[in-house]
GUTI-14805 format. One line per 5 residues: their letters; for each residue x, y, z of C-alpha. Coordinates in pm, 1 decimal, decimal comma, m for minus. Example, Ala and Ser with C-alpha at 12.3 -4.5 7.8 and 13.67 -1.06 7.14 Angstrom:
BEGIN
AS) 1230,0 m450,0 780,0 ~ 1367,0 m106,0 714,0
// end
This chain:
BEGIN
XXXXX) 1151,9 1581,2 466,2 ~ 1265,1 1607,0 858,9 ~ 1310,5 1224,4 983,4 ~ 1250,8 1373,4 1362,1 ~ 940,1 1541,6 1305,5
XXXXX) m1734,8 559,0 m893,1 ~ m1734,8 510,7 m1244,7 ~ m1405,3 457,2 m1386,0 ~ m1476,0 689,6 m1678,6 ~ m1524,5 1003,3 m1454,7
XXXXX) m1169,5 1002,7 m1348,1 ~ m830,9 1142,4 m1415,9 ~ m610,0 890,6 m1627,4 ~ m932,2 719,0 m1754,9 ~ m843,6 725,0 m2082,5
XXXXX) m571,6 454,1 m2022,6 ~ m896,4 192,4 m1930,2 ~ m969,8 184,0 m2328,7 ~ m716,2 m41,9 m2403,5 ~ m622,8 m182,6 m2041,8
XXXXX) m691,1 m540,7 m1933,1 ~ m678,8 m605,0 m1587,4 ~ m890,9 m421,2 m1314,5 ~ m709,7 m390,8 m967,3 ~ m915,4 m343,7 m671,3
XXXXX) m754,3 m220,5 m346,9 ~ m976,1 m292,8 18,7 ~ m973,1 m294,6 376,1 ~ m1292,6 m335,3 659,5 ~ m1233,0 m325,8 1040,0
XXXXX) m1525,0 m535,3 1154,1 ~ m1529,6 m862,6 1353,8 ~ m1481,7 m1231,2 1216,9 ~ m1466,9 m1447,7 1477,5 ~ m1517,6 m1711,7 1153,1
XXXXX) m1255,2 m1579,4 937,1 ~ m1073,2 m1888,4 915,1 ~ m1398,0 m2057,6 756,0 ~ m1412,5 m1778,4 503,2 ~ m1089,9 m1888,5 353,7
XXXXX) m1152,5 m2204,9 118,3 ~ m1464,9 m2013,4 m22,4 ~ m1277,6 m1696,7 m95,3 ~ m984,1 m1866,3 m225,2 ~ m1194,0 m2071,8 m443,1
XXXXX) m1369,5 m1757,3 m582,2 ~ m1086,6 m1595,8 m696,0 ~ m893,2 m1921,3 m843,4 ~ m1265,7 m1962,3 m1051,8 ~ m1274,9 m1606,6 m1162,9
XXXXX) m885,5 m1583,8 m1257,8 ~ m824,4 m1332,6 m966,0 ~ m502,1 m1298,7 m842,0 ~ m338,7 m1095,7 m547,3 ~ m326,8 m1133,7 m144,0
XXXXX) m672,2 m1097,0 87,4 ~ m593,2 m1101,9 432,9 ~ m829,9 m1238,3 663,1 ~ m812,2 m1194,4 1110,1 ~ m1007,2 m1172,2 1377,3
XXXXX) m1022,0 m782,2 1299,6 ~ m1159,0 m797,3 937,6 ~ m1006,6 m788,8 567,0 ~ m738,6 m636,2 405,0 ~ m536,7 m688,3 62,0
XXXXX) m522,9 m587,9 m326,6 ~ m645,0 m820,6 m645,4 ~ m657,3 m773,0 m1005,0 ~ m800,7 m944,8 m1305,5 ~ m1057,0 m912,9 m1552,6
XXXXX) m1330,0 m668,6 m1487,2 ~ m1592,2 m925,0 m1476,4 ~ m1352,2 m1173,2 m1206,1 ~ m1262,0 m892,8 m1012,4 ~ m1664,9 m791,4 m1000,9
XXXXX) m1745,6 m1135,9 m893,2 ~ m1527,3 m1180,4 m621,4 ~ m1619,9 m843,7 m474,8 ~ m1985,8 m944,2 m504,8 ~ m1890,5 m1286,0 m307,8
XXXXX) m1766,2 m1063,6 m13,8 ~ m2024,4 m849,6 m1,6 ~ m2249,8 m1125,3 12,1 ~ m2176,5 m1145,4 396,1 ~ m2352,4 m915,0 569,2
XXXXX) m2087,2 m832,2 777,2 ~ m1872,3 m698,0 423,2 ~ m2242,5 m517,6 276,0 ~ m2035,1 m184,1 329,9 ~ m1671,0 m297,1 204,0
XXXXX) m1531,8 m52,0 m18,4 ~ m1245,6 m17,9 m251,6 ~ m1035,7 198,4 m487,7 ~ m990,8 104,3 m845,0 ~ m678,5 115,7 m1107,0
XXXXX) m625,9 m20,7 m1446,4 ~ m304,0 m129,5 m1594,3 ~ m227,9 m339,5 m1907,6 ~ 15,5 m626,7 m1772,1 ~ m123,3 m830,8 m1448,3
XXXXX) m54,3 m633,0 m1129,4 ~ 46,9 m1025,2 m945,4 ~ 118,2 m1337,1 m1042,8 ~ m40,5 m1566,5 m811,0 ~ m353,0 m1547,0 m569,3
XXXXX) m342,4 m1638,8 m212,2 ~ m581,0 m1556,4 104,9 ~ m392,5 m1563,8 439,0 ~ m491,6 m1580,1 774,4 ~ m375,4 m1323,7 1018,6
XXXXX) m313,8 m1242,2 1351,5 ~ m336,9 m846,2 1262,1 ~ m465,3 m734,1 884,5 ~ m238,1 m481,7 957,3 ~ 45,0 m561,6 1200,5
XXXXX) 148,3 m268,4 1453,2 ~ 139,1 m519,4 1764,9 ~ m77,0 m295,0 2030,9 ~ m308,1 m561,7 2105,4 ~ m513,8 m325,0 2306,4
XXXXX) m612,9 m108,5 2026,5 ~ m957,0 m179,0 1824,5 ~ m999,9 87,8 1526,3 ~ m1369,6 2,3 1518,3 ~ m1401,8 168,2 1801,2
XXXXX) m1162,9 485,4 1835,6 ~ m994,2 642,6 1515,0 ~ m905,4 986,2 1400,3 ~ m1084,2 1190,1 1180,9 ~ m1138,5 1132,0 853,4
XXXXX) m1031,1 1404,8 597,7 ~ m1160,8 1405,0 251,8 ~ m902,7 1432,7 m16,6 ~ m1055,6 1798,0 m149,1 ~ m984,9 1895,4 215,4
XXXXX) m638,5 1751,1 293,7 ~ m413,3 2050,5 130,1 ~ m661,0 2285,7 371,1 ~ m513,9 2114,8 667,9 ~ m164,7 2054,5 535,6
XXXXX) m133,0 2424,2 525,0 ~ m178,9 2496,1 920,3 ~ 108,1 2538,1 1046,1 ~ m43,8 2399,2 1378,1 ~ m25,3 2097,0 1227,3
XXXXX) 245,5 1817,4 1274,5 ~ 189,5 1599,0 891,2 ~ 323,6 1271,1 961,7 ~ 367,3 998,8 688,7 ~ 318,6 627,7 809,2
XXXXX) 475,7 465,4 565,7 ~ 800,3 232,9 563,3 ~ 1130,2 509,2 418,6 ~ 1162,9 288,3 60,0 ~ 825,9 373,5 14,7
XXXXX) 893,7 749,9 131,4 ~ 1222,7 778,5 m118,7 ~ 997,5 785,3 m376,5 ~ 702,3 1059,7 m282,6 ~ 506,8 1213,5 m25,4
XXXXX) 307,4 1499,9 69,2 ~ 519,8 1888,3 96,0 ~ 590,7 1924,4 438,9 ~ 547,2 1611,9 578,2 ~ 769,6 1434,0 851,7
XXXXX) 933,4 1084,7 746,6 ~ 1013,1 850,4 1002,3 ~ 1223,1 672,1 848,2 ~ 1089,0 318,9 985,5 ~ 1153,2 m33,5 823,7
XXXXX) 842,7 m152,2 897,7 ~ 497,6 m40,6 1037,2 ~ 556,6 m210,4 1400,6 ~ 855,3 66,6 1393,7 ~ 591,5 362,8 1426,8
XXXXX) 499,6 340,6 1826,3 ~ 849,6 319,1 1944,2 ~ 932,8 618,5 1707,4 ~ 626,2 839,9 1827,0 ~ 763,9 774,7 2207,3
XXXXX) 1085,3 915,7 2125,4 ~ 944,5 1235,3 1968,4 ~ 1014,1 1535,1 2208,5 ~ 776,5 1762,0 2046,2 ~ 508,0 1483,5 2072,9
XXXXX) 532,6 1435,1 2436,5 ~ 390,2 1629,0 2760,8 ~ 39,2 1757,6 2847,3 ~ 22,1 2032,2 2566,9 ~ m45,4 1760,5 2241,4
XXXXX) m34,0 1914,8 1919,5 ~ m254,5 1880,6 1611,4 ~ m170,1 1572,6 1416,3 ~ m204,3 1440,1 1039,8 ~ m144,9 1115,8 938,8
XXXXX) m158,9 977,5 599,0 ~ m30,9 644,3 464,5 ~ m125,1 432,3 87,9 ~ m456,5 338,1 131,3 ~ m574,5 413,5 446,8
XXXXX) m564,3 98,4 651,1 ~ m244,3 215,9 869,5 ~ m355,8 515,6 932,9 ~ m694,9 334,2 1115,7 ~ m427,9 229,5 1377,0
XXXXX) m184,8 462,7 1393,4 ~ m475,1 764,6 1473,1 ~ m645,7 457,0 1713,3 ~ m307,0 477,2 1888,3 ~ m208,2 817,8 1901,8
XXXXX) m564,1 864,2 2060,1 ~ m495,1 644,8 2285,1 ~ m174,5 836,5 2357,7 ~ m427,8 1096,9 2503,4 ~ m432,0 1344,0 2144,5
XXXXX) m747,0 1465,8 2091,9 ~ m716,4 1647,6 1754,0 ~ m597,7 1350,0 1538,6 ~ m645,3 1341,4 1143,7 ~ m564,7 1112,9 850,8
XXXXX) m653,1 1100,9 520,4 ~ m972,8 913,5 378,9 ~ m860,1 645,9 144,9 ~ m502,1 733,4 179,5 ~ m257,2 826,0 m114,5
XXXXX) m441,4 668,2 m334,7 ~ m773,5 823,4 m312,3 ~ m581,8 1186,2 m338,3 ~ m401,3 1086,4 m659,8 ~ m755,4 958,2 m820,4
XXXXX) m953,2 1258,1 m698,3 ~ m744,1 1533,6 m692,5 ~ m619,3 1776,1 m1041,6 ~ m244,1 1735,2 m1065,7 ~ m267,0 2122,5 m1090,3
XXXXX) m401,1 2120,7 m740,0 ~ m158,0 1871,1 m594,3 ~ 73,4 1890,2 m306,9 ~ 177,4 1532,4 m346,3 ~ 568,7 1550,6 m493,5
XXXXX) 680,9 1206,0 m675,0 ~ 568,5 843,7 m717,9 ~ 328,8 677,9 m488,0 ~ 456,2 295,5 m420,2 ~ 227,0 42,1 m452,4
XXXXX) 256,3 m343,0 m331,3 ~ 183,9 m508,5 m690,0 ~ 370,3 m559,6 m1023,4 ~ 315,3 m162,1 m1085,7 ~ 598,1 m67,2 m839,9
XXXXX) 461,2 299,8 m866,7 ~ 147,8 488,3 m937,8 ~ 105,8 852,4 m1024,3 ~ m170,3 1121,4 m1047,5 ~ m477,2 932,8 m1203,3
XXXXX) m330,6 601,5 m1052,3 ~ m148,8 576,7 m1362,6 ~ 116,5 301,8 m1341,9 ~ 449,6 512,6 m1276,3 ~ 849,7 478,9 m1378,2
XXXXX) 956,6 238,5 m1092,7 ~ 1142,9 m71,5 m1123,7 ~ 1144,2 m338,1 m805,7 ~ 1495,5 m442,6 m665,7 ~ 1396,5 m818,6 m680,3
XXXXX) 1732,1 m880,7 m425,5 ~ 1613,8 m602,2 m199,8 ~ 1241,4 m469,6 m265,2 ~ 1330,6 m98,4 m315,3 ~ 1153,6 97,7 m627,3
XXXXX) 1452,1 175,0 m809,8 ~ 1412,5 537,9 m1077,6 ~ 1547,4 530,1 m1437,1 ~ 1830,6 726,4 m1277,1 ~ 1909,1 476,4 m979,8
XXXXX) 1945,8 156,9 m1279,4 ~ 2236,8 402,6 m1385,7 ~ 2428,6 301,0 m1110,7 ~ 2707,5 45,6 m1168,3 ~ 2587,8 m137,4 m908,0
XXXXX) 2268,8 m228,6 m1049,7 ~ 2248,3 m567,9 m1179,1 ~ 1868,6 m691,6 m1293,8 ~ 1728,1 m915,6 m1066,4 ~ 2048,4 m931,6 m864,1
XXXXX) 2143,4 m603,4 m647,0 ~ 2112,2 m210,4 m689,5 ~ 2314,0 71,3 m523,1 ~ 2099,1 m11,4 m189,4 ~ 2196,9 m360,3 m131,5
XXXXX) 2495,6 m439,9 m363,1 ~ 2745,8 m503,2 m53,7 ~ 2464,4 m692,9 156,4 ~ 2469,8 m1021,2 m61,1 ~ 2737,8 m1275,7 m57,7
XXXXX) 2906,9 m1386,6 m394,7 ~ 2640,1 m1724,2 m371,0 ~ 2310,5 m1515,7 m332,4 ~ 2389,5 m1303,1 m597,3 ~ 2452,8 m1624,3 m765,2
XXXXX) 2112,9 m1764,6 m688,7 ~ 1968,1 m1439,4 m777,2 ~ 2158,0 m1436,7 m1122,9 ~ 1980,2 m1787,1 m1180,9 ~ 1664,1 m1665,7 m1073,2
XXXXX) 1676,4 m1380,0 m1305,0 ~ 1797,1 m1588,2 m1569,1 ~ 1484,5 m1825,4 m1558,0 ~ 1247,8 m1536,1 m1518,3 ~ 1392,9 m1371,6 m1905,3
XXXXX) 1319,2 m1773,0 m2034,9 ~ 983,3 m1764,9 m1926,2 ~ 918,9 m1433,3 m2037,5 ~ 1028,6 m1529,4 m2392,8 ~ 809,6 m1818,4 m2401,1
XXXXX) 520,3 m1580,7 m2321,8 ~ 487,6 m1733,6 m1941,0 ~ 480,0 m1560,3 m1636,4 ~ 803,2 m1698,2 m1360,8 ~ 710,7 m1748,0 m1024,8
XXXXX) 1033,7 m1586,9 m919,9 ~ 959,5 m1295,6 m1076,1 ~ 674,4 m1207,9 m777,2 ~ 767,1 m877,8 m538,9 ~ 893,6 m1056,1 m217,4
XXXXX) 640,4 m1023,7 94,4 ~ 355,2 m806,1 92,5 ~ 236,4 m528,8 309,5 ~ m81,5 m297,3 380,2 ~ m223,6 m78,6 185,4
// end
């Protein structure tokens, strides 16, 4: 990688389902709410009712966010949202996985449901073009084609697409600034692009954008990652690794199956079997990433942290320090 340039039972990894307990539900609409902050309380209180958990985030510019729970809570509260007639169309992508993907449930309100900070962009009006996942190794194989993947780089060290160009950005609002300082992405002659990201909702604004950077022949993939890795055979694959995932899973696979991954807790990144080999891995406390980044009292704090999180666990209760710090887009 070059850092300068519908039922369940009908798909791969089903038979996990048989014996999993919590249904997670991944979603994202572009679509006005000039009322989103009134559809808060009712949301929130849907999902506390139905023993949802996860983060919906609600702006100006629609919905975004990931929850899991049982089927039947997870069912409800996407039948509350589609309720609005505004959210008739909202769609989502499914997994299964036996331990509870969060911990906690919250609905935010947002300036941006997914923060890039062009104000002047407005994905319900101008994105790329949509490429199904059957199609996407079809246009991965042009060579015309710069592949560009949107994501943040601990979410890159862990898989992406053959061929594809890594950033290497901290955070999403790092994508314009690296685009403008792209030689091979500049001038009057604008090359084909393909972006791709988790679940789709970057990509909305990153296409918006580079359309708006005067490209005409902009693509991304429909439903992101994750729609690939539930639709497409691992024998037909071009996707090489783990796919990271902002939930208790860490890591999904082909078939959305939950992958290997462990989360840093000091420093968020998805740690391997092979990277808890390191002597500077210490649970809950540091990793070979951020070992010299954390004074002698955090990793104290963090020690303590840890420590309460393995008593809860061995009374059979979940720790509310044991949550993945932040949250991000799918």
């Amino acid at each position: 990688m070059s850092s300068t340039l519908p039922d369940p039972t009908a798909r791969a990894g089903k038979p996990a389902v048989q014996s999993a307990r919590f249904l997670t539900a991944a979603l994202y609409k572009f679509v006005d709410l000039p009322d989103f902050a009134d559809l808060r309380d009712p949301l929130q209180a849907c999902c506390d009712a139905h023993g949802v958990k996860g983060t919906l985030l609600l702006a100006r510019e629609g919905i975004n966010g990931t929850i899991a729970g049982p089927e039947a809570g997870v069912r409800a509260v996407l039948a509350h949202l589609h309720a609005d007639p505004r959210l008739a169309s909202l769609a989502h992508k499914e997994s299964w996985s036996d331990k509870p993907p969060f911990l906690r449930m919250k609905v935010r309100l947002k300036k941006e449901i997914v923060t890039l900070r062009v104000p002047e962009l407005d994905p319900n009006k101008t994105v790329g073009q949509y490429v199904k996942p059957q199609d996407w190794n079809r246009l991965l194989a042009d060579p015309d084609v710069v592949v560009i993947d949107t994501r943040n780089d601990y979410e890159v060290a862990i898989g992406t697409f053959e061929g594809a160009i890594n950033p290497n950005i901290k955070t999403f609002t790092d994508l314009p600034a690296w685009l403008d300082a792209q030689p091979a992405l500049q001038g009057d002659k604008k090359p084909k692009v393909a972006m791709f990201c988790t679940g789709g909702i970057r990509c909305e604004k990153s296409t918006a954008l580079m359309k708006m950077k005067g490209f005409e022949e902009v693509y991304h993939l429909e439903g992101g990652i994750l729609k690939y890795l539930e639709e497409v055979p691992p024998e037909q694959s071009t996707w090489q690794g783990e796919c990271f995932v902002f939930d208790e899973r860490v890591s999904v696979g082909h078939g959305l199956q939950p992958g290997p991954h462990e989360l840093c807790r000091s420093c968020r990144w998805p740690l391997s079997l092979e990277d808890k080999q390191s002597p500077h891995y210490v649970k809950g406390v540091s990793c070979a990433h951020c070992h010299d980044q954390r004074t002698p009292e955090e990793k104290a704090r963090l020690a303590e942290r840890q420590r309460q999180v393995e008593l809860a666990e061995a009374r059979g209760e979940a720790h509310v320090g044991a949550r993945m710090p932040g949250s991000e887009p799918m």
